[in-house]
N, C-alpha and C positions, 0 to 999 in steps of 0.2 A: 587551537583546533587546526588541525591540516585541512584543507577542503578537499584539496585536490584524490586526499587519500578517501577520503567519504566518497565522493564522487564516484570513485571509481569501486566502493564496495557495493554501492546502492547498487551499479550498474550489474557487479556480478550478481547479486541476491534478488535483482528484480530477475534476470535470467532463470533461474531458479525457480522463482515464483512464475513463472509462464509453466512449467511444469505441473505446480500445483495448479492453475490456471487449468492446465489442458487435463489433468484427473478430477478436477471437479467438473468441468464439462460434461464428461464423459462417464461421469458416476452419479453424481449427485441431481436429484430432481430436478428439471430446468424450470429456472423463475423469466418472466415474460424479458425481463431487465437486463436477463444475466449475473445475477448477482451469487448465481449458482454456481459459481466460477472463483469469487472471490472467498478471502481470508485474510485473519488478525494475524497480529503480535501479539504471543501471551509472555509477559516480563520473566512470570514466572517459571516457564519451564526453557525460555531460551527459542521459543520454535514460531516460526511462522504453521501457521494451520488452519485446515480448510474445513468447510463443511461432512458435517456426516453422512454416509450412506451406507446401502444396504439395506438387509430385513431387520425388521425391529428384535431384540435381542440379540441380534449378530452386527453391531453396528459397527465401522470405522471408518478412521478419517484419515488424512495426509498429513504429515507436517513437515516443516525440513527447521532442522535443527542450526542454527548458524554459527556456532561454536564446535561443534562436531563435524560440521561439513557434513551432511550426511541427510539422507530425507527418512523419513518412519513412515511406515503404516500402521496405524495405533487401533488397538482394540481392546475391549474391556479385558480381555485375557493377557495380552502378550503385543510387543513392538516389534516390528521387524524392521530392520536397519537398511539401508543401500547406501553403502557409502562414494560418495563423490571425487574421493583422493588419488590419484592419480588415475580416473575413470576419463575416459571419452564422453560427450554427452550422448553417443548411441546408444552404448552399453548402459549408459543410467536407468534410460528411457527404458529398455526395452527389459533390464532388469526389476525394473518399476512392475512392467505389464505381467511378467512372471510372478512377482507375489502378489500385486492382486486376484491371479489368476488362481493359484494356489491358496491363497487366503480368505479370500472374497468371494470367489466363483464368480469374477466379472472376467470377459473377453474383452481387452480393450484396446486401441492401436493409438495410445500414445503420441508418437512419432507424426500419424498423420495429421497434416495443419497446423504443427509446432514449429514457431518462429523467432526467436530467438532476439529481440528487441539488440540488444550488443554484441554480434558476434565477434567482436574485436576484442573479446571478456575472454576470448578462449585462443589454446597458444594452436601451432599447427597440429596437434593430432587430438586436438575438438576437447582437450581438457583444461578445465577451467583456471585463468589466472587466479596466483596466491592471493587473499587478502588479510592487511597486518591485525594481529590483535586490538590493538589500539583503535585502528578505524574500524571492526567489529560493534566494538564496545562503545564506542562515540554513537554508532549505529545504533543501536540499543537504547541508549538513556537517549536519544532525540527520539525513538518511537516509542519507547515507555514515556514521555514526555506529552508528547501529542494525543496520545491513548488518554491520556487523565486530561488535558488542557480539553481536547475535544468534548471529553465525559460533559466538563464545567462548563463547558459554553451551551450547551444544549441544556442543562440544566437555569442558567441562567437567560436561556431566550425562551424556557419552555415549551422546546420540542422534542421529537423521538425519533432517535436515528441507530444504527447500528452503527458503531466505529468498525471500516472493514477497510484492508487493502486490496486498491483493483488491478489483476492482471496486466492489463492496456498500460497502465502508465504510474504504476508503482506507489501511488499516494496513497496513505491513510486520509480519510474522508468521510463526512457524514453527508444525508441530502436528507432535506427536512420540506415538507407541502406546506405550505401556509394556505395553502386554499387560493382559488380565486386565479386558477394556473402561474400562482408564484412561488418557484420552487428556489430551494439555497443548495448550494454545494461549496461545500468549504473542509479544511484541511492543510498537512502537510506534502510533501509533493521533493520528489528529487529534483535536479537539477534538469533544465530541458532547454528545448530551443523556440518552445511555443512564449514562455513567459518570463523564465528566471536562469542563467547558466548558471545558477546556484541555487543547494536545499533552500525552500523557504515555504512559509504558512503563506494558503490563500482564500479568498473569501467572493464569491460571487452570486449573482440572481440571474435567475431567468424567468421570463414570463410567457406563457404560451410557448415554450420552447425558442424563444428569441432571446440572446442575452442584452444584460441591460450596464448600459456604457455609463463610467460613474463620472460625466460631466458637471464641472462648478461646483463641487461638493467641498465642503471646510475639510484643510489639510488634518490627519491623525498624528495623535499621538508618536503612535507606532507606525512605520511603514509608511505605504503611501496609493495612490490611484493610480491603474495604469487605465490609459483607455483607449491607446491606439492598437498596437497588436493585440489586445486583450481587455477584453473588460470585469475590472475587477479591483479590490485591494490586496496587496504584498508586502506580508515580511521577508525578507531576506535575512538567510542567516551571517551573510558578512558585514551585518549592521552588529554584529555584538562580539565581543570578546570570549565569552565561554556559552557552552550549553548552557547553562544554567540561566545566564541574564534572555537569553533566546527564549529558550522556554516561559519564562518568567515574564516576558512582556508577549505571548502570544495570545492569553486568554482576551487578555484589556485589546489586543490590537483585534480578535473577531469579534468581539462583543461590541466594542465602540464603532467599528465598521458594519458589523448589522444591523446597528442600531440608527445610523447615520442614511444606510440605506434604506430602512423599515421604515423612516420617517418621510422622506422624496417618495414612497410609494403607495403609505396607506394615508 
């Protein structure tokens, strides 16, 4: 596994994904959360995608396509394409707001409040660094990966969450109430400067909106506590040789860390 080449695709694809970000804003019914904003990984067709909107029978959504380089406006009729290849990010933008305009009957200004988390992703005339197939594709099977481990952990703590990627900060992520203002967020997460300079799974609580620091707690399996810049437990994916063994100890590393946490709580 190159990391370095992940690193740098997440970077350009969360870029990207602030775009859908700023059309679901600006389209989609606002939820109190914000959650109006976000969108999945679907394996299947290759595309990050956002929520729907619009009038009922005239319904579509966003996606950008990450093998095609390219973002869609998808509707039960017909996709329209905007391709990102040798594009400016002006021109994307603002070619974005003319099909919805044309397709949608929205007015929308894109551009405004769009910010661009890495603009170091893009060369001098605002168009986006290449990314290799290979790190595409590694891209892929780690969030087709987290997509299904996610599914199993919620399944196995018996709660209900939508798996969504969030704008802000690029993670696939679930948040689950357990009542009694103890909330969980957990997930896959790119590389940052808040907790990991590398992709890895993470797993945390909050209570009352306070987060809760995983002091004196028995070492895991998998991973491990952080609890000075962050409170919570981390897998890192440079703890494994391939995707596969990564993925494969992620479910056991949030289920035995929620559970290790659920127990210090209830």
């Amino acid at each position: 596994m190159n990391i370095e080449n992940l690193v740098a695709c997440d970077q350009t694809l969360h870029n990207w994904g602030r775009v859908l970000g700023q059309i679901g804003y600006q389209t989609v019914t606002p939820a109190d959360d914000y959650s109006h904003a976000n969108f999945s990984w679907n394996s299947s067709t290759g595309r990050l995608e956002g929520r729907s909107f619009g009038r009922e029978g005239n319904l579509f959504f966003a996606a950008f396509d990450i093998f095609e380089n390219a973002f869609a406006i998808v509707s039960p009729n017909e996709n329209v394409y905007v391709t990102t290849e040798g594009q400016g990010y002006d021109e994307v933008v603002a070619t974005l707001g003319l099909v919805l305009k044309a397709n949608a009957s929205l007015s929308t200004d894109l551009g405004s409040g769009l910010r661009f988390r890495f603009p170091g992703r893009f060369d001098e005339n605002r168009v986006a660094l290449p990314v290799g197939a290979d790190a595409l594709r590694l891209w892929a099977t780690l969030r087709t990966g987290a997509n299904e481990v996610l599914a199993s952990t919620l399944s196995a703590l018996n709660q209900t969450s939508e798996v969504r990627i969030w704008p802000t900060n690029f993670d696939t992520g679930i948040f689950c109430d357990y009542g009694n203002g103890l909330h969980q967020f957990a997930g896959f997460a790119p590389a940052d400067d808040e907790v990991s300079g590398i992709p890895y799974f993470y797993n945390s609580f909050l209570r009352h909106n306070r987060r809760l620091y995983p002091h004196g707690l028995p070492d895991l399996e998998h991973g491990y506590w952080e609890a000075e810049k962050w409170g919570g437990a981390v897998l890192p994916i440079s703890h494994f040789g391939s995707p596969d063994g990564f993925i494969g100890a992620a479910e056991s590393f949030l289920t035995e860390s929620s559970n290790v946490f659920l127990k210090q709580l209830t």
